[in-house]
mmCIF file of the C-alpha atoms, coordinates in Angstrom:
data_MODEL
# 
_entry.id   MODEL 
# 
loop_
_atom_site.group_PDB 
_atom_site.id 
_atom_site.type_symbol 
_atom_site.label_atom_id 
_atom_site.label_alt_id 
_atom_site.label_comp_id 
_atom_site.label_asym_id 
_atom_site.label_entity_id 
_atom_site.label_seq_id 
_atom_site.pdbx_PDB_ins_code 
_atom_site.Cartn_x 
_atom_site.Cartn_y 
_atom_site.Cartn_z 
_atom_site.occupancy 
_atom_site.B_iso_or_equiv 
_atom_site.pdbx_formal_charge 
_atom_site.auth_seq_id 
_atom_site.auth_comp_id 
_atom_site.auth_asym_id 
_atom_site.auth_atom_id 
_atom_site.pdbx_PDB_model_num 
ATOM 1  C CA . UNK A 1 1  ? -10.196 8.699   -4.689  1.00 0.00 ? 1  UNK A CA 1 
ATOM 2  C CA . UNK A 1 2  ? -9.361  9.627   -1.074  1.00 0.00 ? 2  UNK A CA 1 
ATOM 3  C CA . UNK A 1 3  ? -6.219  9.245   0.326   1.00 0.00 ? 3  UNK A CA 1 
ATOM 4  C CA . UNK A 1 4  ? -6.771  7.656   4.114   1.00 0.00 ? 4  UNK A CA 1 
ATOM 5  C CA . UNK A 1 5  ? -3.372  5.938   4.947   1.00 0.00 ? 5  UNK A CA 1 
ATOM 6  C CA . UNK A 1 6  ? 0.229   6.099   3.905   1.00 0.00 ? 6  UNK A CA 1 
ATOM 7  C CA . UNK A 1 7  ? 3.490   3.749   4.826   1.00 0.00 ? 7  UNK A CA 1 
ATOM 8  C CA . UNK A 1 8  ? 6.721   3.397   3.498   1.00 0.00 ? 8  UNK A CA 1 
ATOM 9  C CA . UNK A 1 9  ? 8.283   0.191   2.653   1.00 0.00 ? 9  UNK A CA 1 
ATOM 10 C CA . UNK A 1 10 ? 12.000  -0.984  4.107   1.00 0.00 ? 10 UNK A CA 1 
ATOM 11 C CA . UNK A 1 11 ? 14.279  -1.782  1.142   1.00 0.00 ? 11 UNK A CA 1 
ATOM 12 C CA . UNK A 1 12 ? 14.635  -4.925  2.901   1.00 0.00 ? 12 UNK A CA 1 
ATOM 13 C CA . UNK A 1 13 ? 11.154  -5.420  4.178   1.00 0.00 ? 13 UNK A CA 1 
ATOM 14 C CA . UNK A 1 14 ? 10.377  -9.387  5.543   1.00 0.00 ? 14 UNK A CA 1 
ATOM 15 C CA . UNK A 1 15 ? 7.856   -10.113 2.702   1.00 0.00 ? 15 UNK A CA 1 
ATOM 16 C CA . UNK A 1 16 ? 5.895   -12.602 3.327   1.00 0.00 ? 16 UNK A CA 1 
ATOM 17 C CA . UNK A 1 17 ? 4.896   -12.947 -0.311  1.00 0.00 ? 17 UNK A CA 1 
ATOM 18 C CA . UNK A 1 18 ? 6.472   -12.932 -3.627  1.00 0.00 ? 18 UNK A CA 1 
ATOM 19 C CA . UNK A 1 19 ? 6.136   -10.156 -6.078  1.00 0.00 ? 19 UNK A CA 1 
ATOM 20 C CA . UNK A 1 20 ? 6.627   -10.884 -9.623  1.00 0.00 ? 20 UNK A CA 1 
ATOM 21 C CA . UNK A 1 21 ? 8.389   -7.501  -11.168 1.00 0.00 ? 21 UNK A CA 1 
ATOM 22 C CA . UNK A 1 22 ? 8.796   -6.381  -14.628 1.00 0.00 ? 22 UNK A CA 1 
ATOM 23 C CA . UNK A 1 23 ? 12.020  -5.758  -15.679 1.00 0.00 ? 23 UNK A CA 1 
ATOM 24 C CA . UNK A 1 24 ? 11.294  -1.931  -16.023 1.00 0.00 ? 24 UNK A CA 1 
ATOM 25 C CA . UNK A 1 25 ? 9.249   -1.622  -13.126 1.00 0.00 ? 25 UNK A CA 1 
ATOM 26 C CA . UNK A 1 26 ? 10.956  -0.880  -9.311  1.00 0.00 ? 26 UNK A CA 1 
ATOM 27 C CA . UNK A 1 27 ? 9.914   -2.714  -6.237  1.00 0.00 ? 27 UNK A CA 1 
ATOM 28 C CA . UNK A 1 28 ? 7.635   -1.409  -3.802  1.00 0.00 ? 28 UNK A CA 1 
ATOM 29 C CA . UNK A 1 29 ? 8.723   1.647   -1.997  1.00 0.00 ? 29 UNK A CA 1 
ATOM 30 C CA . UNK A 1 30 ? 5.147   3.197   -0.177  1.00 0.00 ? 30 UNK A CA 1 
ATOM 31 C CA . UNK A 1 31 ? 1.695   1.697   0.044   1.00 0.00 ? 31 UNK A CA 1 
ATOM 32 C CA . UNK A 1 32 ? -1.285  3.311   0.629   1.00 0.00 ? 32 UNK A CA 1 
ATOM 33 C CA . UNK A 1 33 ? -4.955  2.783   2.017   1.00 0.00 ? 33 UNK A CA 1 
ATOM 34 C CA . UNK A 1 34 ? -7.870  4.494   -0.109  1.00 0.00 ? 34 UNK A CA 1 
ATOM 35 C CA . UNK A 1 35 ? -11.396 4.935   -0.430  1.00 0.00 ? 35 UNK A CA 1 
ATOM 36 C CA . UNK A 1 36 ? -12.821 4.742   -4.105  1.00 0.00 ? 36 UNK A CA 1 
ATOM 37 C CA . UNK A 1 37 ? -16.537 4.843   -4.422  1.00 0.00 ? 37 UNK A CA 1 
ATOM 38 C CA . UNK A 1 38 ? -16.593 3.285   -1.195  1.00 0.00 ? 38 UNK A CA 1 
ATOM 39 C CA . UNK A 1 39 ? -14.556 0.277   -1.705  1.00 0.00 ? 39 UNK A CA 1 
ATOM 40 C CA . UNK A 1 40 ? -11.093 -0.117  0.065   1.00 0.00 ? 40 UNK A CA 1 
ATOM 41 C CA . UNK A 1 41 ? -7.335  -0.448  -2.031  1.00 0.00 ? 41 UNK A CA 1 
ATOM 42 C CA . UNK A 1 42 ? -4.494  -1.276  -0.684  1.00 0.00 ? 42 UNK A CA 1 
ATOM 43 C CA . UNK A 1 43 ? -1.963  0.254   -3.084  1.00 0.00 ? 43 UNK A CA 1 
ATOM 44 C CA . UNK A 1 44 ? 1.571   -0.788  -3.765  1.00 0.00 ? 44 UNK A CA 1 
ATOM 45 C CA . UNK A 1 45 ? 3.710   2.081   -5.641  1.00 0.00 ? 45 UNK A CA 1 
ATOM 46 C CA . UNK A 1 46 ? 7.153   2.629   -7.073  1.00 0.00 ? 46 UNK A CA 1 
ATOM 47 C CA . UNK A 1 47 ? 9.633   5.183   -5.832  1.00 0.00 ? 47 UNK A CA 1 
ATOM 48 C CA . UNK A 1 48 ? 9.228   7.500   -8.679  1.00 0.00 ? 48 UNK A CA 1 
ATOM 49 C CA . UNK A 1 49 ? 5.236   7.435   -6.888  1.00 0.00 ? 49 UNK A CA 1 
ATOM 50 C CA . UNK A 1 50 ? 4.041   5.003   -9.968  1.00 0.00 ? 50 UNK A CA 1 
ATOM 51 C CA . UNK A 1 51 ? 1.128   2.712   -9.008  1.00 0.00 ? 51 UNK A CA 1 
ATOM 52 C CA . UNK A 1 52 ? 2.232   -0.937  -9.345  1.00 0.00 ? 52 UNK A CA 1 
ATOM 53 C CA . UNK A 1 53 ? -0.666  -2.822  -7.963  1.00 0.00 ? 53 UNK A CA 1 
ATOM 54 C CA . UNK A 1 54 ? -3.966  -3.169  -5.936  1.00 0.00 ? 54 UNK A CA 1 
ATOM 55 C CA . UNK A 1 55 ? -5.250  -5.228  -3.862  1.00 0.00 ? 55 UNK A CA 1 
ATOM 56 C CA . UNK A 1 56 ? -9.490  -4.791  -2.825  1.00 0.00 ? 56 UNK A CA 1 
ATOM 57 C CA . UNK A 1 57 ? -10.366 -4.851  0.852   1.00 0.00 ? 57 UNK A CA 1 
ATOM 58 C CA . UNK A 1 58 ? -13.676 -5.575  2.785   1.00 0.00 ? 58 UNK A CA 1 
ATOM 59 C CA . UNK A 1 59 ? -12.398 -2.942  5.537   1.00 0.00 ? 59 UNK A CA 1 
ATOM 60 C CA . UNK A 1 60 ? -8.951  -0.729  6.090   1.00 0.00 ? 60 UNK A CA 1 
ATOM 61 C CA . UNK A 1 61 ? -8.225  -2.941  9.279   1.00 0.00 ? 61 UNK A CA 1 
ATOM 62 C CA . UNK A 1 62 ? -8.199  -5.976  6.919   1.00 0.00 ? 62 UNK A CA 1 
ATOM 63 C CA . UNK A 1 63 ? -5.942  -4.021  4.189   1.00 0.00 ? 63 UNK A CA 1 
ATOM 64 C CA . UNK A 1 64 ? -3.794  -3.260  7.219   1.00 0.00 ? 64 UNK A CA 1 
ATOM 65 C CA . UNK A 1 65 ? -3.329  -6.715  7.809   1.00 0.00 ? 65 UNK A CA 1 
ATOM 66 C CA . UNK A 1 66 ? -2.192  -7.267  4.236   1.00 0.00 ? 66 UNK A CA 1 
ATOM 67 C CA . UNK A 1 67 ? 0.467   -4.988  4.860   1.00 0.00 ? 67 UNK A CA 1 
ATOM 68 C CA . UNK A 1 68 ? 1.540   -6.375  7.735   1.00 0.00 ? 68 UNK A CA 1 
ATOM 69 C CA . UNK A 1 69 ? 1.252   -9.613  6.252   1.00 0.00 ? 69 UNK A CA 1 
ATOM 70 C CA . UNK A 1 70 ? 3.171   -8.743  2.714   1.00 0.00 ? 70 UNK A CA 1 
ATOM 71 C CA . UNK A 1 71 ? 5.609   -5.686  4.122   1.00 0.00 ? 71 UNK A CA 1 
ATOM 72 C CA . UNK A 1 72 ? 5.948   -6.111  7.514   1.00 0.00 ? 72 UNK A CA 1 
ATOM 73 C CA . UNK A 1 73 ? 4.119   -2.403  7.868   1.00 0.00 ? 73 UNK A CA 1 
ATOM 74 C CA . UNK A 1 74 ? 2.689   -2.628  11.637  1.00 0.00 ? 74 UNK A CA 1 
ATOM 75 C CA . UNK A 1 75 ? -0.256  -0.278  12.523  1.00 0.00 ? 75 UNK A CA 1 
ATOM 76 C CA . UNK A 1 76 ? 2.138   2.013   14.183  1.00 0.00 ? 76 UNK A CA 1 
ATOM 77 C CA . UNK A 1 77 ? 3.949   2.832   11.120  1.00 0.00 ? 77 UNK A CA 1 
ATOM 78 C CA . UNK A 1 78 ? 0.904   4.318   9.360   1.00 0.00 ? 78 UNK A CA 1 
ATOM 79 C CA . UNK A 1 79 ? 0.489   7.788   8.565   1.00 0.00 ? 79 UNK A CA 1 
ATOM 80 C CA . UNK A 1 80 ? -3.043  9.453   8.276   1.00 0.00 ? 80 UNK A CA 1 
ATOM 81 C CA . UNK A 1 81 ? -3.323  11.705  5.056   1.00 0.00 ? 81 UNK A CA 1 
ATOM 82 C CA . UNK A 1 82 ? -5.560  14.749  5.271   1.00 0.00 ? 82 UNK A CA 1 
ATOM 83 C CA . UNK A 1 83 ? -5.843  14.408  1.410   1.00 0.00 ? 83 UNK A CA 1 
ATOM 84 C CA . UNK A 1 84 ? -8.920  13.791  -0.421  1.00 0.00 ? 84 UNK A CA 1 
ATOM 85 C CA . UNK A 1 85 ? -8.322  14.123  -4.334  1.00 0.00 ? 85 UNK A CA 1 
ATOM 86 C CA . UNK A 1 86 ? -10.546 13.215  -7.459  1.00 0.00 ? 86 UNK A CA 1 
# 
């Protein structure tokens, strides 16, 4: 999985969706933008760094736009990542 794009999430971001949350899970804290076998995630972690969901993506501009859409997260707030892990 490559890493392409990172954001953080304000505590009191303006969702524009609601999240149904475990009781033992935390709320969103980061998302991220990946590339998996050439498919595009738009993931939705924890604090502790704990995956909590994914959403797939014909493009990363259209992920963005889920982000924007669900956190608020503007294009300006992204954060390229040099990472590429397996």
């Amino acid at each position: 999985m490559e890493i392409l794009l990172t954001a953080t999430v304000a505590e009191k971001s303006v969702a524009e969706t609601d999240h149904a949350i475990a009781i033992q899970s935390q709320p969103t804290a980061s998302i991220e933008i990946v590339r998996d076998y050439g498919l595009i995630y738009l993931l939705r972690k924890n604090a502790s760094g704990e995956q909590t969901a994914d959403t797939w993506h014909p493009s990363v501009e259209e992920a963005k736009d889920q982000a924007l859409f669900e956190f608020g997260v503007s294009t300006e707030e992204w954060l390229v990542v040099m990472d590429s892990a397996m």
